[in-house]
C-alpha positions as CSV (number, residue, x, y, z in Angstrom):
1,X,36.5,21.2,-5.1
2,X,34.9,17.9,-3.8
3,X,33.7,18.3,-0.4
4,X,32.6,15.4,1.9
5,X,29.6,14.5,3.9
6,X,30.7,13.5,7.4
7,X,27.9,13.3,9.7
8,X,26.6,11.0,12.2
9,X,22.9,9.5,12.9
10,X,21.8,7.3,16.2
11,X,20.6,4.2,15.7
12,X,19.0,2.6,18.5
13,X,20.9,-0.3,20.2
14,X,19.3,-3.6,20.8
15,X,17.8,-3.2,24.0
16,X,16.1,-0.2,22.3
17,X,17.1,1.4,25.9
18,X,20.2,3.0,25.2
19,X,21.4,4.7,21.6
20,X,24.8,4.9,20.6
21,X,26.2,7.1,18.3
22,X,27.4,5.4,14.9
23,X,29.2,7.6,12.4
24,X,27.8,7.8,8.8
25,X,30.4,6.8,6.3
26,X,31.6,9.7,3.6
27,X,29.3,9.5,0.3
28,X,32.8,10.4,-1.8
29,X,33.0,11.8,-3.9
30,X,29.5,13.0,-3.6
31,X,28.7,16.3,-2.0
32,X,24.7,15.6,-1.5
33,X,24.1,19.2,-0.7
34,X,25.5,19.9,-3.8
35,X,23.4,17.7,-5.7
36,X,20.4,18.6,-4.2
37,X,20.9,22.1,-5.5
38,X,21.5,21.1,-8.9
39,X,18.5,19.4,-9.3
40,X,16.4,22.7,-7.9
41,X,18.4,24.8,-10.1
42,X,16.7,22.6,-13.0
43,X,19.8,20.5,-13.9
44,X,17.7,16.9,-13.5
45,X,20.4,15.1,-15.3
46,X,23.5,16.1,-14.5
47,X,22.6,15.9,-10.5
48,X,21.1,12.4,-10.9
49,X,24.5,11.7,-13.3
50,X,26.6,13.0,-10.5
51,X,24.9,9.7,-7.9
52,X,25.0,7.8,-10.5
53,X,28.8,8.0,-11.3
54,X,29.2,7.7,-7.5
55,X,28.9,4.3,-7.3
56,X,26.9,1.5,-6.1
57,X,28.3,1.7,-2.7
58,X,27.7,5.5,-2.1
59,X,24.5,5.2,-3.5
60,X,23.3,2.4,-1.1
61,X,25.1,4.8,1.8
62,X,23.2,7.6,0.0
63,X,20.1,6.0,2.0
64,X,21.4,6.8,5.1
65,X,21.8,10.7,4.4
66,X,18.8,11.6,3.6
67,X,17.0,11.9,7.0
68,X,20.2,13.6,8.2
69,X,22.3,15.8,5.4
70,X,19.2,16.1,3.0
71,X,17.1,17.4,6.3
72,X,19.9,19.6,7.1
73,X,19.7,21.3,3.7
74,X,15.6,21.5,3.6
75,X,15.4,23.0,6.9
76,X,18.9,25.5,5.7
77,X,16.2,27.2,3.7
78,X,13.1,29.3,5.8
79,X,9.7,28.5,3.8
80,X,11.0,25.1,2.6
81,X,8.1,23.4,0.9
82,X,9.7,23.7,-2.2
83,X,12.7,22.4,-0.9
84,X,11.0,19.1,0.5
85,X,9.5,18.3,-3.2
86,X,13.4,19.0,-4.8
87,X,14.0,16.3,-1.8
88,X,11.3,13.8,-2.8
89,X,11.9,13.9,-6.5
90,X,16.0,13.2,-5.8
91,X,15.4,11.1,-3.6
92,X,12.7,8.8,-5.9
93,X,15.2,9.2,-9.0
94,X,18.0,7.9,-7.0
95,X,16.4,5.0,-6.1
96,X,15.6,4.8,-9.9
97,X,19.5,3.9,-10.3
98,X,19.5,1.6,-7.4
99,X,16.3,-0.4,-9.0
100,X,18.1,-0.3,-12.9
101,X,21.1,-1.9,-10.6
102,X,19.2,-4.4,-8.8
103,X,19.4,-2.8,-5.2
104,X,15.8,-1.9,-4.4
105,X,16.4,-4.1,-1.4
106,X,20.4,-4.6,-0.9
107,X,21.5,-2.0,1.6
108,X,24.5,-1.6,3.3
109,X,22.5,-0.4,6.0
110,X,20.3,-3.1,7.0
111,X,17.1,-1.1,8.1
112,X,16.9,0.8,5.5
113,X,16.8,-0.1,1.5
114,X,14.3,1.3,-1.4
115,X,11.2,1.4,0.6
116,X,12.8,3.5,3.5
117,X,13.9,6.5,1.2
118,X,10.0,6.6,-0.7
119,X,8.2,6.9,2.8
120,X,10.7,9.6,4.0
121,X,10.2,11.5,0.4
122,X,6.4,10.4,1.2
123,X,6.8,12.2,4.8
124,X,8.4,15.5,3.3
125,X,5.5,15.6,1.0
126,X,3.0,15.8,3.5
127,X,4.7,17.8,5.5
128,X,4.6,21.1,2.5
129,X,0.9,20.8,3.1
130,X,-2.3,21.4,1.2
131,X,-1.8,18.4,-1.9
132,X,-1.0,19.5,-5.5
133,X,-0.2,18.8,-8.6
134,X,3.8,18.0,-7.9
135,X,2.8,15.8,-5.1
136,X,0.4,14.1,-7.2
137,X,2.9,13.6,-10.2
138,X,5.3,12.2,-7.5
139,X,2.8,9.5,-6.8
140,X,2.8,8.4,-10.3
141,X,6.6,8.0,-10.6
142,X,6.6,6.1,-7.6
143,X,4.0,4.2,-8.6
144,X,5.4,3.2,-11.9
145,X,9.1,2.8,-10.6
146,X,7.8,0.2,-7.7
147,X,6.1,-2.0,-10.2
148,X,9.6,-2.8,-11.8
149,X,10.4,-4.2,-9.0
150,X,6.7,-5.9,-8.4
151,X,6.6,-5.0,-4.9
152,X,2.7,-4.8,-4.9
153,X,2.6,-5.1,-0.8
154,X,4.4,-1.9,-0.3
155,X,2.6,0.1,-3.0
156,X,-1.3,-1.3,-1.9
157,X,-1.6,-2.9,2.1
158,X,-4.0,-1.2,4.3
159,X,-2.9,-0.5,7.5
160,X,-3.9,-3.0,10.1
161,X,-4.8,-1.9,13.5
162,X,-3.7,-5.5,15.1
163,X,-0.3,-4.2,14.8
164,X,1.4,-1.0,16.2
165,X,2.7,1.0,13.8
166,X,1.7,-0.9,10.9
167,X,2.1,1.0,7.8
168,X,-0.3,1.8,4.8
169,X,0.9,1.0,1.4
170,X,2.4,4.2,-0.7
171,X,-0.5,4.3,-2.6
172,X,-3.2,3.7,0.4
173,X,-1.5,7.1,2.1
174,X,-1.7,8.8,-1.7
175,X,-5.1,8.5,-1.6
176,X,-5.9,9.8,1.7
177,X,-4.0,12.6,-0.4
178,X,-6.4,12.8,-2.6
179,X,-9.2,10.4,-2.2
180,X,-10.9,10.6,-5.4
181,X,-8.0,10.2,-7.5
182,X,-9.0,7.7,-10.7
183,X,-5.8,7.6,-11.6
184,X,-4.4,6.4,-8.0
185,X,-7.1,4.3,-7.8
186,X,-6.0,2.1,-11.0
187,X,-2.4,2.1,-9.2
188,X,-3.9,1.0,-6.2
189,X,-6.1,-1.7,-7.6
190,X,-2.8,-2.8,-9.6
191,X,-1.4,-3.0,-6.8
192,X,-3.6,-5.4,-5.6
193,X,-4.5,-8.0,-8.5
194,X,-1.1,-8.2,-9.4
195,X,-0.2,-10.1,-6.3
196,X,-2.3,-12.5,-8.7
197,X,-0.7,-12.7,-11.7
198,X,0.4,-15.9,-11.9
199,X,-0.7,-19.1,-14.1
200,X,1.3,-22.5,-14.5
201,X,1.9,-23.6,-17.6
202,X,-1.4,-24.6,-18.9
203,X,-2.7,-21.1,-17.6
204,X,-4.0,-22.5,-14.4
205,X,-3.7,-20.7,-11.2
206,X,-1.1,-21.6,-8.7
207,X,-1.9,-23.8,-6.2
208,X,-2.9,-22.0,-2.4
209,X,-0.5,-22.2,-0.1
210,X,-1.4,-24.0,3.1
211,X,-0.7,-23.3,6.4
212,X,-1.3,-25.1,9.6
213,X,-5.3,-25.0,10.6
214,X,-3.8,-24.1,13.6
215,X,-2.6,-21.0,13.1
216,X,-4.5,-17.9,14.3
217,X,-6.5,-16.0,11.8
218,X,-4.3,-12.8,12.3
219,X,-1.1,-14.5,11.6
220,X,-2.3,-15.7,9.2
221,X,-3.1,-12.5,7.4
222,X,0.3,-11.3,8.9
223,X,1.7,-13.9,6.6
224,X,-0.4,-14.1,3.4
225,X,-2.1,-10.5,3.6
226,X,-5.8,-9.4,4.3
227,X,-8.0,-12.7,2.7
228,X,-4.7,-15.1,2.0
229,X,-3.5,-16.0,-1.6
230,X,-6.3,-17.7,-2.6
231,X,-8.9,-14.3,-1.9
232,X,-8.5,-11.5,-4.9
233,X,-11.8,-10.6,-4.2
234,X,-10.6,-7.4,-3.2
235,X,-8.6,-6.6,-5.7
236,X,-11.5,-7.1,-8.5
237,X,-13.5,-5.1,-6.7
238,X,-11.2,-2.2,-6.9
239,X,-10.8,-2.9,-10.9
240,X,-14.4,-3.3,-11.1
241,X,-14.7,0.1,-9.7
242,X,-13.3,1.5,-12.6
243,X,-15.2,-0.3,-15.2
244,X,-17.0,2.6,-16.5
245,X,-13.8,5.4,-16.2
246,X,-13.7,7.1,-19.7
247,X,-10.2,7.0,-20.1
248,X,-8.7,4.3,-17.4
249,X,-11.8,2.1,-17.6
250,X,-10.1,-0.1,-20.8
251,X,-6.9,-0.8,-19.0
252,X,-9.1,-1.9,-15.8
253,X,-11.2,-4.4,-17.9
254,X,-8.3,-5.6,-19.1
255,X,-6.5,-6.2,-15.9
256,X,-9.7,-7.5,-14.2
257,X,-9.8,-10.3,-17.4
258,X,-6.4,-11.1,-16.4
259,X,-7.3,-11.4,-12.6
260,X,-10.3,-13.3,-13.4
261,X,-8.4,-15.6,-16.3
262,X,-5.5,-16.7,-13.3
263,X,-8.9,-17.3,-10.5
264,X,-10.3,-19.4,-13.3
265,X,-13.1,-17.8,-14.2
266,X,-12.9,-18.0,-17.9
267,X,-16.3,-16.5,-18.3
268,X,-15.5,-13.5,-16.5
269,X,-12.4,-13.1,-18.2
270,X,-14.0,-13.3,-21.4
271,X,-16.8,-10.9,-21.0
272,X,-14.2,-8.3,-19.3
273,X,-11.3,-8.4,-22.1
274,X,-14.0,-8.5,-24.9
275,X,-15.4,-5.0,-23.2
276,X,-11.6,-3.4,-22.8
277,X,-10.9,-4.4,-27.0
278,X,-14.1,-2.8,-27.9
279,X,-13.6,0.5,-25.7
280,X,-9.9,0.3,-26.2
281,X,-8.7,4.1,-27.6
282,X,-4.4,3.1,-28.7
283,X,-2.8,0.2,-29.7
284,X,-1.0,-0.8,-27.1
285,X,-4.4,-1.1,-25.0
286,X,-5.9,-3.0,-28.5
287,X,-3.8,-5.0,-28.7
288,X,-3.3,-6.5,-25.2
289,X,-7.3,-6.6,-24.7
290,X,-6.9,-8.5,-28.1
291,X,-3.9,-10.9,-27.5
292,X,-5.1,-12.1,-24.3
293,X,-8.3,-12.5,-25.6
294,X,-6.4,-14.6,-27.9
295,X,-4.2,-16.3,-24.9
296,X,-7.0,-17.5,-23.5
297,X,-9.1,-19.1,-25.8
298,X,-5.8,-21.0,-27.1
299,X,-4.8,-22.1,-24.0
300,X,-8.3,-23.8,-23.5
301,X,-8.1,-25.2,-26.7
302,X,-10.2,-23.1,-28.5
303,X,-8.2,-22.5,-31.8
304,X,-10.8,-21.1,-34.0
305,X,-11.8,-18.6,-31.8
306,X,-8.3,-17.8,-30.9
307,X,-7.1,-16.8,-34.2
308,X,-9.3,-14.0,-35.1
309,X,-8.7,-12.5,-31.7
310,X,-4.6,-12.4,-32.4
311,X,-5.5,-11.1,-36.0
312,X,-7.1,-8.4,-34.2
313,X,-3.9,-7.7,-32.0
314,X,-1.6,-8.0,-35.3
315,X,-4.0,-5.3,-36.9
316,X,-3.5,-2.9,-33.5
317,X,0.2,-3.6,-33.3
318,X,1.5,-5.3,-36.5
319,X,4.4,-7.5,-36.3
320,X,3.9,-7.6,-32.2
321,X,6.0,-10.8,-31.6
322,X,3.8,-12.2,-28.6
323,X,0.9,-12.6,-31.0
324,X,3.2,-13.4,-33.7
325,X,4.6,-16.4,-32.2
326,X,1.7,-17.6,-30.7
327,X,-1.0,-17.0,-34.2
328,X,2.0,-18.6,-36.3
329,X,2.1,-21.6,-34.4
330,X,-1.9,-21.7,-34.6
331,X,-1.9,-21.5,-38.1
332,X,1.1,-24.1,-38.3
333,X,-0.9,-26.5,-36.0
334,X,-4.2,-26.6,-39.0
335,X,-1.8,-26.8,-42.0
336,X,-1.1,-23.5,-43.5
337,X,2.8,-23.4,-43.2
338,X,3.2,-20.9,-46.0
339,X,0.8,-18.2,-43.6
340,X,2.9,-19.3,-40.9
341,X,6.0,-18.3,-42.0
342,X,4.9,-15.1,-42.7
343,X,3.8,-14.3,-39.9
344,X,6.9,-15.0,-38.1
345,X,8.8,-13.3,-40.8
346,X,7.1,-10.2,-40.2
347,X,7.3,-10.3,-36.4
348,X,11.3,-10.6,-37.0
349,X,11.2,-7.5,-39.2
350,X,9.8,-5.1,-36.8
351,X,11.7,-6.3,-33.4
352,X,9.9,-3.9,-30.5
353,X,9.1,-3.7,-27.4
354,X,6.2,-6.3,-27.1
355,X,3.5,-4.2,-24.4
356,X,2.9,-8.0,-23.4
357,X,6.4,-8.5,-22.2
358,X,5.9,-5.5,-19.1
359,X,2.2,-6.3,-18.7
360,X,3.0,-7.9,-15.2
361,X,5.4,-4.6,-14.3
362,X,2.7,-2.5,-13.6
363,X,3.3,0.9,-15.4
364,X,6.9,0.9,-15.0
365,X,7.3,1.7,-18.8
366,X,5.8,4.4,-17.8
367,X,8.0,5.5,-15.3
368,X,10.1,7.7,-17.9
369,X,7.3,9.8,-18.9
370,X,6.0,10.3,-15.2
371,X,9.6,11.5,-14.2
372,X,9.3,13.6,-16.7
373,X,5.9,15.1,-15.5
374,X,7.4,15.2,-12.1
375,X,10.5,17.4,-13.2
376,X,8.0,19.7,-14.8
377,X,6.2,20.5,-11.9
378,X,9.5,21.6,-10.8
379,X,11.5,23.4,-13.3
380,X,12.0,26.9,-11.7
């Protein structure tokens, strides 16, 4: 039998004097207590099935319930640390469906969209106590499943004192977690140069944006962040942290390359992407080093010392159609059509997933392997 959830929640009214009771509407024909003990009892897919078939509309109104029916059924429970982590990890895969369905921020519910159901799954984390393994795997989902979306700011933004009950990014209050982490640490600083990744066309950075000289320095970093657009100062420091990390330090170089390619320090770039192809161990992580190596030196005009880079990247990942495209049209450009066409023949018999193409999402192609991880950590 289908039950209904029919509760109500306050919401504060606009003078934030007086609160007014305003009734949740039903999440039919999903019973959320019922789902939430699914997915403890170890059937992942078919509770996460059961939201999804729900709907878009109950699954935005599914935001809602959380602080109210999926409280109710933690606290039903004496002892319920395990029952906060069930929460978290529902509550992270649901919003999984709403980011695959382009909802991370369209809520019926105005306050409260993607962001709002993480920090309550982030609150119920803490709240089980001493850190561990699940809460670190939980991290690393979020982590990944955020960067599909690109919303660095909420994922890495320290908490400014300025301004009452400002907020650390996800990852920020992870590693107060555990503040040693490496592998939060490369989420964190990929957090941060990502707000970076951007070129124009002829692989130049964007221009600054300008604001008024008269503006006050703190609304200014209100508006821009901590150092403006123009600063990623920070955010190569926290990649060049890593530099040395036996098995993250590759993917840092190669990110920090990247950062320093789009702040136009081609040097830099160089000298950082050469270091991550060397000490590269797959490749995926060969093969990016590689190809942007490649990139680079092409987009400067550099043919001849682009070519053997992309070779490189073909030999990693052959038929790879980033490097394909790009190392056919090089050899095109100097007259060897006939090496050309192979190339580009060869890319079109081996159609995959280019590691190129998610390079700016963070480690969302990631994200199904760290759900994964996280349901382990749970299975009874």
């Amino acid at each position: 039998m289908v039950l209904f959830v029919l509760l109500s929640a306050a919401r504060p009214a606009a003078d934030q004097q007086k609160k007014k009771e305003i009734p949740l509407r039903p999440i039919a024909p999903l019973d959320l207590r019922r789902t939430l003990d699914l997915y403890a009892e170890g059937r992942f897919d078919e509770a996460v099935q059961a939201v999804a078939r729900a709907g878009d509309e109950t699954g935005r109104n599914l935001r809602r319930h959380w602080a109210v029916t999926g409280q109710a059924w933690i606290d039903a429970s004496p002892g319920n640390g395990s029952r906060r982590l069930v929460a978290a990890a529902l509550a992270l895969e649901t919003e999984n469906i709403r980011v695959e369905r382009g909802d991370w921020r369209i809520t019926d519910d105005p306050p409260c969209a993607g962001a709002c159901v993480l920090d309550w799954a982030h609150q119920q984390l803490v709240a089980r106590g001493t850190p561990d393994r699940a809460e670190h795997a939980w991290y690393l989902a979020a982590a990944a499943l955020v960067g599909g979306v690109r919303d660095w700011r909420y994922l890495q933004r320290p908490a400014d004192p300025r301004f009452r009950g400002a907020v650390a990014g996800l990852i920020d209050r992870a590693l107060v977690r555990f503040p040693s982490d490496a592998a939060l640490r490369l989420e964190e600083a990929l957090a941060a140069a990502s707000r970076f990744n951007l070129t124009a066309e002829d692989g130049t950075p964007p221009p600054t944006i300008q604001l008024p000289p008269t503006i006050p320095p703190w609304v200014r970093d209100r508006i821009l962040g901590p150092g403006g657009r123009g600063d990623a100062r920070v955010a190569a420091d926290l990649l060049g942290a890593l530099r040395e990390d036996p098995d993250l330090g590759a993917e840092a170089r190669t990110r920090l390359g990247y950062l320093y390619w789009t702040q136009g320090n081609h040097e830099g770039s160089r000298a950082e992407l050469t270091a991550a192809a060397s000490r590269a161990r797959d490749p995926e992580s060969r093969y990016l080093a590689n190809f942007l190596l490649g990139w680079t030196e092409a987009s400067r005009g550099d043919m001849a010392q682009a070519i053997p880079h992309l070779e490189a990247a073909l030999e990693a990942r052959p038929g790879s159609q980033s490097a394909a495209v790009l190392l056919a049209a090089l050899e095109l450009h100097r007259g060897d059509a006939a090496k050309a066409d192979a190339i580009a023949r060869a890319s079109l018999e081996r159609p995959d997933l280019d590691p190129w193409r998610l390079f700016l999402y963070g480690h969302h192609p990631r994200l199904p392997e760290r759900i994964a991880a996280l349901r382990r950590e749970l299975t009874p």
